[in-house]
C-alpha positions as CSV (number, residue, x, y, z in Angstrom):
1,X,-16.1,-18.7,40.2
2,X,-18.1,-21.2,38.0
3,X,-17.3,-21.5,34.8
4,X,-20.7,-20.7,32.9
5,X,-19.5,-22.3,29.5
6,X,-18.7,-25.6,31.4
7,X,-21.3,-28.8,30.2
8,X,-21.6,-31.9,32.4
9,X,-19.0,-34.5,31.7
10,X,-20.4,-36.6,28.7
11,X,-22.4,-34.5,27.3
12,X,-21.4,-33.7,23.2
13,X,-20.9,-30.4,22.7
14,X,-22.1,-30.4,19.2
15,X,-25.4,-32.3,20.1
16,X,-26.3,-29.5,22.4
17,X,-25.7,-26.7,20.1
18,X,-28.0,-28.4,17.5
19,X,-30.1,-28.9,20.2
20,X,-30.0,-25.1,21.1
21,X,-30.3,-23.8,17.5
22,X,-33.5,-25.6,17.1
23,X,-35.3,-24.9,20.4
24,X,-34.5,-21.2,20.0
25,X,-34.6,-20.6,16.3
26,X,-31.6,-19.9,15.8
27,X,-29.3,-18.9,12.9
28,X,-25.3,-19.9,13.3
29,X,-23.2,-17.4,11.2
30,X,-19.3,-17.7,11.0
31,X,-16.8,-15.8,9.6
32,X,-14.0,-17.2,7.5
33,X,-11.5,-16.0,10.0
34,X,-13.0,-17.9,12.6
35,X,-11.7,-21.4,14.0
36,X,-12.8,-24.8,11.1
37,X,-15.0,-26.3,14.2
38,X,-16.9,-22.8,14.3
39,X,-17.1,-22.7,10.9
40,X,-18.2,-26.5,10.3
41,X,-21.2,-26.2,12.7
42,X,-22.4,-22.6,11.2
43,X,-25.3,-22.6,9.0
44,X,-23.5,-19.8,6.8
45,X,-20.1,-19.3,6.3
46,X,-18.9,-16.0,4.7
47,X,-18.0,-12.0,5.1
48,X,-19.6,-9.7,7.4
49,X,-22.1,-8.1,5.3
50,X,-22.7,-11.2,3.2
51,X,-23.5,-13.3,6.9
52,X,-25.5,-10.4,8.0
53,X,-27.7,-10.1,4.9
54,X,-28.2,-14.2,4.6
55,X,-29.3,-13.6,8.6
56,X,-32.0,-11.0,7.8
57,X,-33.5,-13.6,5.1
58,X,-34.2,-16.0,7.1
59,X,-36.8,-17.0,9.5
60,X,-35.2,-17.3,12.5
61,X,-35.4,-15.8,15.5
62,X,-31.7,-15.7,16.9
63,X,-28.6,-14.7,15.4
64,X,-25.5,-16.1,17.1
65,X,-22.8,-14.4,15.2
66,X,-19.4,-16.2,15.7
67,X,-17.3,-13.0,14.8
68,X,-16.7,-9.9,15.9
69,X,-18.4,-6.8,17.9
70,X,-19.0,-4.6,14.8
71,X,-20.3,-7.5,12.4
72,X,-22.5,-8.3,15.0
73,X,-23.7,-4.6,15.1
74,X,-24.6,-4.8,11.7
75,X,-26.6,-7.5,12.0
76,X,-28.5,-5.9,14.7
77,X,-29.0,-2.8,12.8
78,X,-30.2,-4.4,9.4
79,X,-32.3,-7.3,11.8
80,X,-33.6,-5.1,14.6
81,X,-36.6,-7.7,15.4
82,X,-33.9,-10.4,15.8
83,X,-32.4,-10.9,18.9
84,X,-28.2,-11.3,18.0
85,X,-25.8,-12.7,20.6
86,X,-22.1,-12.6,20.2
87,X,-20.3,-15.8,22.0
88,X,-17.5,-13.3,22.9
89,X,-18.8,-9.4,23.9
90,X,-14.5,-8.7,24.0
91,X,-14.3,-10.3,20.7
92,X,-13.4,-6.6,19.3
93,X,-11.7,-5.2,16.1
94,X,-7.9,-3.7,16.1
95,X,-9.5,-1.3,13.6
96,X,-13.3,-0.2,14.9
97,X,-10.9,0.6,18.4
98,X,-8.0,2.8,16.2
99,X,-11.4,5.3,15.4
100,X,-13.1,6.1,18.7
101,X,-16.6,8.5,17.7
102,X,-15.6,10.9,19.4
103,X,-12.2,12.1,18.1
104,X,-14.0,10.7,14.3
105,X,-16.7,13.3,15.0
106,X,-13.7,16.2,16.1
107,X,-12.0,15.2,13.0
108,X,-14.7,15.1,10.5
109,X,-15.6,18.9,11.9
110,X,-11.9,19.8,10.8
111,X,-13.6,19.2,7.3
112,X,-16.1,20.2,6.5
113,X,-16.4,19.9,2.9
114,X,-15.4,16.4,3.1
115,X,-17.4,13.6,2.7
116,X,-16.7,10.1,5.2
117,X,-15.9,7.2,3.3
118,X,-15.9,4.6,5.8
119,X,-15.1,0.8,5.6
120,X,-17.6,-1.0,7.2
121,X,-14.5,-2.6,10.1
122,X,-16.1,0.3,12.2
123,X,-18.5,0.9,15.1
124,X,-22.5,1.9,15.5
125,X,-21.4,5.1,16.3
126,X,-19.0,5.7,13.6
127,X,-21.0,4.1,11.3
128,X,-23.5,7.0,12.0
129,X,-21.3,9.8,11.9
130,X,-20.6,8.4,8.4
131,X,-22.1,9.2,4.8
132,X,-21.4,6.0,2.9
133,X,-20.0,2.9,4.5
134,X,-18.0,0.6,2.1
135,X,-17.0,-3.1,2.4
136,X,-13.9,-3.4,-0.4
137,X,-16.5,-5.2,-3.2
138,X,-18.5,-2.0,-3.0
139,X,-15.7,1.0,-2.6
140,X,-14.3,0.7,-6.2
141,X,-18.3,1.1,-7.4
142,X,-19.1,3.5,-4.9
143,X,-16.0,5.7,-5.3
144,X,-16.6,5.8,-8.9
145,X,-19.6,7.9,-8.3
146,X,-18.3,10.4,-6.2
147,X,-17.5,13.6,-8.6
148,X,-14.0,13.9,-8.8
149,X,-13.9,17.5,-7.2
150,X,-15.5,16.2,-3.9
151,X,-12.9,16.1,-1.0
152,X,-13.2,12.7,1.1
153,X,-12.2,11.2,4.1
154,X,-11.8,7.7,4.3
155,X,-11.0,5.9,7.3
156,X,-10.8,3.4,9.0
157,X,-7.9,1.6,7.7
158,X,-5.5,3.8,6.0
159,X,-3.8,0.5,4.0
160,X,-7.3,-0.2,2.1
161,X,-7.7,3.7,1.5
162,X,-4.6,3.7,0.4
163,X,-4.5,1.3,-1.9
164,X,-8.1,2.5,-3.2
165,X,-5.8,6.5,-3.6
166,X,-3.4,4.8,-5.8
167,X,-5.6,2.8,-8.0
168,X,-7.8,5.5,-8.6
169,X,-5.3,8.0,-8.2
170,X,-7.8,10.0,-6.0
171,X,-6.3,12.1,-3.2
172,X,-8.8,11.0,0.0
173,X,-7.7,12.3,4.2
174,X,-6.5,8.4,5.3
175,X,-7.4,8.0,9.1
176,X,-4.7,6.0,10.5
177,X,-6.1,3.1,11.6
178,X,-4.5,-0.5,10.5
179,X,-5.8,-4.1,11.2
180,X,-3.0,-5.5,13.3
181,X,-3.6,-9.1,11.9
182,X,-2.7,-7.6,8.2
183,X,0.0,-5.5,9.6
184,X,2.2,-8.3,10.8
185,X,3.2,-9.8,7.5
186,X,6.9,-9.7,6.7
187,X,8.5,-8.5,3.0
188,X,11.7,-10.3,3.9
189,X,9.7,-13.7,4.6
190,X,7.0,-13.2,2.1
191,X,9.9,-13.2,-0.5
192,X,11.9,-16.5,1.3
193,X,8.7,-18.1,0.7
194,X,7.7,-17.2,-2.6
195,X,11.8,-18.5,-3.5
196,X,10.6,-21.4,-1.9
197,X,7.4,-21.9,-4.2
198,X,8.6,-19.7,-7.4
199,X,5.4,-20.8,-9.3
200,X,2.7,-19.5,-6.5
201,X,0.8,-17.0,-6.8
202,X,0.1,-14.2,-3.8
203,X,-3.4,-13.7,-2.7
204,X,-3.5,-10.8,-0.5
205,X,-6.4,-9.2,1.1
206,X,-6.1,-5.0,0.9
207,X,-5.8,-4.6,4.6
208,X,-2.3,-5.5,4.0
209,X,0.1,-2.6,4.1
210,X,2.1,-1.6,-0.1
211,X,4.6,-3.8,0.6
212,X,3.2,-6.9,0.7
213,X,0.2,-5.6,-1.9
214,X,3.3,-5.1,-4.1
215,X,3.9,-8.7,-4.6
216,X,0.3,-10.0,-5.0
217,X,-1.0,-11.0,-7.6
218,X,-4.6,-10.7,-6.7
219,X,-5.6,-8.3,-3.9
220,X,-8.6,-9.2,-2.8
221,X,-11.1,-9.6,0.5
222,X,-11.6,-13.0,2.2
223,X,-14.9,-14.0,-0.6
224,X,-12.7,-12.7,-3.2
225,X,-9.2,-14.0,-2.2
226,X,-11.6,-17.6,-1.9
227,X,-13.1,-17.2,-5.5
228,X,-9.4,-16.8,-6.7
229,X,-8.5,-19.8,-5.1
230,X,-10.5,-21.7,-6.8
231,X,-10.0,-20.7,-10.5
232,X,-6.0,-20.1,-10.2
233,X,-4.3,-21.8,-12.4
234,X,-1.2,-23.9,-10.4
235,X,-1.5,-26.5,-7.8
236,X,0.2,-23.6,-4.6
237,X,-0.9,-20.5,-3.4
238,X,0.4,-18.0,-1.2
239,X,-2.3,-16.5,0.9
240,X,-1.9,-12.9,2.9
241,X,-4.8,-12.7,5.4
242,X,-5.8,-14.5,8.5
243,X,-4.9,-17.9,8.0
244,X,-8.5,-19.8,8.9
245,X,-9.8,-19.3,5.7
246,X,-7.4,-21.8,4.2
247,X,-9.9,-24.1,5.7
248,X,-12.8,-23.5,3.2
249,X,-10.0,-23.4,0.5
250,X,-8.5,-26.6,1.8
251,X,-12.7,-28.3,1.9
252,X,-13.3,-26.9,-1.7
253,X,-9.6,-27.6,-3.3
254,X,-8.4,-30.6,-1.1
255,X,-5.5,-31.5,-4.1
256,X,-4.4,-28.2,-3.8
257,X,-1.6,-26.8,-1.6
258,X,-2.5,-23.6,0.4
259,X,0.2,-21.7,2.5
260,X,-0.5,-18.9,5.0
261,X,1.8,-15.7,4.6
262,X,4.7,-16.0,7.4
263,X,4.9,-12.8,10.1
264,X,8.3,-11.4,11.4
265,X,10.3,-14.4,12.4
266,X,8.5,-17.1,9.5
267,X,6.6,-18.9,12.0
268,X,4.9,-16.8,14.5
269,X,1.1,-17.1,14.5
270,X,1.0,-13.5,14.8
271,X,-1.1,-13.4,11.8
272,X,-4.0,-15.1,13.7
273,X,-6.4,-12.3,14.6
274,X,-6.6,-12.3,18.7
275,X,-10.0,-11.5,19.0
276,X,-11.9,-13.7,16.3
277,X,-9.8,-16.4,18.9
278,X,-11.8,-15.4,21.3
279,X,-14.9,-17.3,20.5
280,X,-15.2,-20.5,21.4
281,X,-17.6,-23.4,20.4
282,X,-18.2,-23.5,24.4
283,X,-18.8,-19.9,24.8
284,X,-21.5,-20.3,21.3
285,X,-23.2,-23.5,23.7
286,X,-23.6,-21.2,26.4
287,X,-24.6,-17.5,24.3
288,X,-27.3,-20.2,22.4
289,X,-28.6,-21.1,25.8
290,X,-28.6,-17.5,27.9
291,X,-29.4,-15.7,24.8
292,X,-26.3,-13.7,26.0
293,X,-24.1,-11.5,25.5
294,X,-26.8,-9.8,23.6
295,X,-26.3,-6.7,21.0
296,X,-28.7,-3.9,22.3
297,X,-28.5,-0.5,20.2
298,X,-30.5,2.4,20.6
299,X,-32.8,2.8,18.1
300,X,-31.8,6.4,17.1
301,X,-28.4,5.3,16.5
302,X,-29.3,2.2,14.4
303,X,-31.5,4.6,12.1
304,X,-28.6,6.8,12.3
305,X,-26.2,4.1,11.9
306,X,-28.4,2.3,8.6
307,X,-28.6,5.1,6.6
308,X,-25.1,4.9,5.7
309,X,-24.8,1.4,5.2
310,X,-28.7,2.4,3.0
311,X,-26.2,4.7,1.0
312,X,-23.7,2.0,0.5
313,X,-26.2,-0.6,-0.8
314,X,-28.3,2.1,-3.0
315,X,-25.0,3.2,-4.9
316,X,-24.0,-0.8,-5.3
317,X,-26.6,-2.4,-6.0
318,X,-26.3,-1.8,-9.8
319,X,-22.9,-3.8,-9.8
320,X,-22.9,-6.3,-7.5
321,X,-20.8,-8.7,-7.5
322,X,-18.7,-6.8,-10.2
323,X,-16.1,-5.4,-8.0
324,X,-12.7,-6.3,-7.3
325,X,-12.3,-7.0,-4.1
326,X,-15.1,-8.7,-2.8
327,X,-16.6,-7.7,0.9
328,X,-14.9,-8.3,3.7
């Protein structure tokens, strides 16, 4: 089987995607957590919802959205005239696939007096079964304005619900979903490193489970845990998240020491998130110049699927910016 990524010998791979972006009108977006080389070509660097807003502001006439399934989505449904290709269609989330629609729908008709709080690491079709999508900049805000007698379910990622119960002390129905990449940091190594580096702080994003958020000292989403870099005060820090976004902190603070949280045995890379791997500058090359894999959703569902991320925007908008975490 050829291999449809595959460029003639010679030929520079970054010269052709420049080449591509231009001849299609394209817009590169890259998330934090994906590869420097990926990030160093993108046009914007940043969160989901942050990439996906810069995207609808522009002009252009492609999105290629180095990422994953459900950022891509959003794009789609907040740029439906835009045509958004995904170098990776597998490139999925450990979370959107812990909440399938169908057993979200069952479970939200268990309750109905509950209201679905759902972080935006979902898909379409969640997204739309949902009355308020949050990104962890806009839940504190957003959950502020909920009366306090209103019964919620918040899902998918029972560790940032979790942590978003005990800080407001708010009783919220946790779906049980967990990002695997967060879920593989280790107490017993987090605390051999920090002996190691006694003066560091821990910047931990809230997809971590309480025992590592227990030892941060600033929990916080990737833009968040990045602005924190930056104004720390210290020379070493101690970062809980997937490890690529070192990269911006390295290009911004290059006299500064950055060190990624260690997994079970100190020095697996199971902290790497699998499927932001997936993408590729080769597969981008080839999804610029096929204009595939494309993200097609019904229109229905995207209407369904925007009014919640509407909600979220609506009941933000006054604060923005002001939150704690920052969006994912």
């Amino acid at each position: 089987m050829t291999d449809q990524t595959a460029l003639p010998a010679g030929t520079d791979l970054i010269e052709e995607i420049n080449r591509l972006r231009k001849e299609k009108n394209a817009v590169i977006l890259a998330h934090y957590y994906q590869t420097p080389d990926l990030q160093d070509i993108a046009d914007f660097v940043g969160d989901s919802l942050e990439l996906s807003r810069k995207a609808a502001e522009t002009d252009a006439d492609v999105i290629a959205f180095c990422g994953v399934k459900f950022m891509a989505e959003t794009a789609k449904i907040l740029s439906p005239e835009k045509i958004v290709v995904l170098p990776d269609m597998e490139a999925g989330c450990s979370l959107e696939d812990s909440c399938p629609p169908e057993k979200f729908a069952a479970f939200r008709a268990q309750h109905p007096d509950h209201i679905a709080l759902t972080y935006i690491n979902c898909s379409t079709e969640v997204k739309a079964l949902s009355d308020i999508i949050v990104t962890s900049s806009s839940a504190e805000t957003i959950l502020a304005q909920i009366p306090e007698d209103q019964k919620i379910i918040f899902g998918p990622d029972r560790h940032l619900g979790g942590y978003l119960s005990r800080k407001f002390n708010r009783e919220m129905l946790l779906w049980p979903g967990v990002c695997i990449v967060h879920e593989a940091f280790s107490e017993k190594e987090l605390l051999k490193l920090k002996e190691q580096h006694p003066d560091a702080p821990i910047a931990a994003h809230p997809e971590c489970p309480p025992h590592i958020l227990d030892h941060a000292d600033h929990v916080g989403s990737t833009s968040s845990i990045l602005n924190f870099a930056k104004t720390f005060e210290g020379d070493t820090l101690i970062v809980a998240t997937e490890p690529h976004i070192i990269h911006q902190m390295e290009k911004a603070l290059p006299e500064k020491t950055f060190i990624g949280a260690p997994g079970a045995d100190g020095n697996c890379s199971c902290n790497i998130c699998p499927y932001m791997a997936l993408n590729t500058m080769e597969k981008l090359y080839a999804c610029l110049r096929d204009l595939e894999p494309r993200i097609e959703i019904e229109e229905q569902l995207r209407l369904d699927a925007k009014k919640s991320l509407d909600r979220m925007l609506e009941m933000a908008s006054a604060t923005v910016g002001k939150g704690d975490l920052g969006a994912r």
